[in-house]
C-alpha positions as CSV (number, residue, x, y, z in Angstrom):
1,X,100.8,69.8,54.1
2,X,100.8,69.9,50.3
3,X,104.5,68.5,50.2
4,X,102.7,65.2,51.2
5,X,99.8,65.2,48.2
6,X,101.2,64.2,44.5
7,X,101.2,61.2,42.0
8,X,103.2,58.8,44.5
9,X,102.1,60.1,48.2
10,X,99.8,61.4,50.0
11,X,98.2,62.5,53.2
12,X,95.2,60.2,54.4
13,X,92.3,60.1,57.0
14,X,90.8,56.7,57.2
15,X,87.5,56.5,58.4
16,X,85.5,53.3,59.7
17,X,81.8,52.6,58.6
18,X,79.8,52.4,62.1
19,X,77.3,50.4,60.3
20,X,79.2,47.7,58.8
21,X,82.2,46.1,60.3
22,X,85.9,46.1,58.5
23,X,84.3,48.8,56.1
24,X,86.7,51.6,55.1
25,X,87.5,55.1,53.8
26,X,90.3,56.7,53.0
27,X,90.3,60.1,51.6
28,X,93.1,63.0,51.0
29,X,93.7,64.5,54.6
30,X,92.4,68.0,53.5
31,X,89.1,66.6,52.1
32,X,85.6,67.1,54.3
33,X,83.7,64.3,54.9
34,X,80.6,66.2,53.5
35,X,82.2,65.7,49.8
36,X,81.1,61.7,50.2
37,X,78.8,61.2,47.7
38,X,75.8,60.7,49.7
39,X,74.8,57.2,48.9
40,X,78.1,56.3,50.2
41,X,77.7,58.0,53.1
42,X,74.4,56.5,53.7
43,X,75.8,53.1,53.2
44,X,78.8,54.1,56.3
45,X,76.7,55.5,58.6
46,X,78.8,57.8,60.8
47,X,82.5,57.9,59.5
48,X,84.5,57.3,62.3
49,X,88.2,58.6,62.0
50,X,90.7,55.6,62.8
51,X,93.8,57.5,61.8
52,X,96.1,59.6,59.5
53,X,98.6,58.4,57.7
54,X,101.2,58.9,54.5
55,X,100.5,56.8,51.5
56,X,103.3,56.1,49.4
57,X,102.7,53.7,46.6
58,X,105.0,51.1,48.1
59,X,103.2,51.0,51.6
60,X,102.2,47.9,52.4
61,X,98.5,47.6,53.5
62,X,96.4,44.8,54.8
63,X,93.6,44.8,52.1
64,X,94.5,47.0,49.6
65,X,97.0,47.6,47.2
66,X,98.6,51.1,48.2
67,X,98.9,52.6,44.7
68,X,95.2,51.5,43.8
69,X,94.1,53.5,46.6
70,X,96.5,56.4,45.9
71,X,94.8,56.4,42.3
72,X,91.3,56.2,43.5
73,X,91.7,59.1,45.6
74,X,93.1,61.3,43.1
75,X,90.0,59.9,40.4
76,X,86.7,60.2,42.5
77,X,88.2,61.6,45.9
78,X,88.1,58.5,47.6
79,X,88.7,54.8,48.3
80,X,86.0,52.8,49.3
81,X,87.6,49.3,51.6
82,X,84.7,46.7,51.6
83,X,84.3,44.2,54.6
84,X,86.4,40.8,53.4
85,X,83.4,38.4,51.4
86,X,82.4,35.6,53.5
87,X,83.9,33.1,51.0
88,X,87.4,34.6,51.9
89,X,86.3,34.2,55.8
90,X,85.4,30.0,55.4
91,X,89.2,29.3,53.7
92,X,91.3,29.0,56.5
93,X,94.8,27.6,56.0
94,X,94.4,24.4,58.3
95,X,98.5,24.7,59.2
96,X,97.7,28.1,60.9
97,X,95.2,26.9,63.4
98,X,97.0,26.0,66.4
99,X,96.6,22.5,67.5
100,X,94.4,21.0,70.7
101,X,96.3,20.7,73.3
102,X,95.8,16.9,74.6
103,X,94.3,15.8,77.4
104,X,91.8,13.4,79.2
105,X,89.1,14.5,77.1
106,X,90.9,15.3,73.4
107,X,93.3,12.1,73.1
């Protein structure tokens, strides 16, 4: 699979923390898991796999910017996704909460 590892792609595992929730790792495909640097590892818990996957700079991720994590990986071996701060959590866009439906009790 090295046709899939260079500056612009490459092929992922993503693990889950089973200690904290919406914690991630991603790490090169080939990589063992036993070459997390083991406070990091202590922080996870046991990395569970969630899936593999082909980074390319302009994937579009849900909490990370692709190429950021493509250069972490290729730095220190890894990219570490931390849970969303509670801050983020509380600011909820009012016009995307679906309104009450109406009735006897609610107006």
């Amino acid at each position: 699979m090295k046709e899939y590892t260079s500056d612009a792609k490459r092929f992922c595992s993503i693990y889950k923390s089973s200690r904290k929730q919406e914690m991630y790792v991603y790490m090169d495909r080939s990589a063992k898991l036993d070459e997390l640097p083991e406070a990091l590892v202590s922080m996870l818990g046991t990395p569970l796999h969630v899936m593999d996957m082909v980074l390319t700079k302009d994937k579009v991720l849900a909490r990370a910017e692709a190429s950021r994590v493509l250069a972490s990986i290729a730095e220190q071996g890894f990219y570490l996704q931390m849970p969303p701060a509670e801050s983020d959590l509380d600011r909820v866009d009012p016009a995307l909460v679906p309104a009450s439906p109406k009735d006897s009790l609610h107006g």
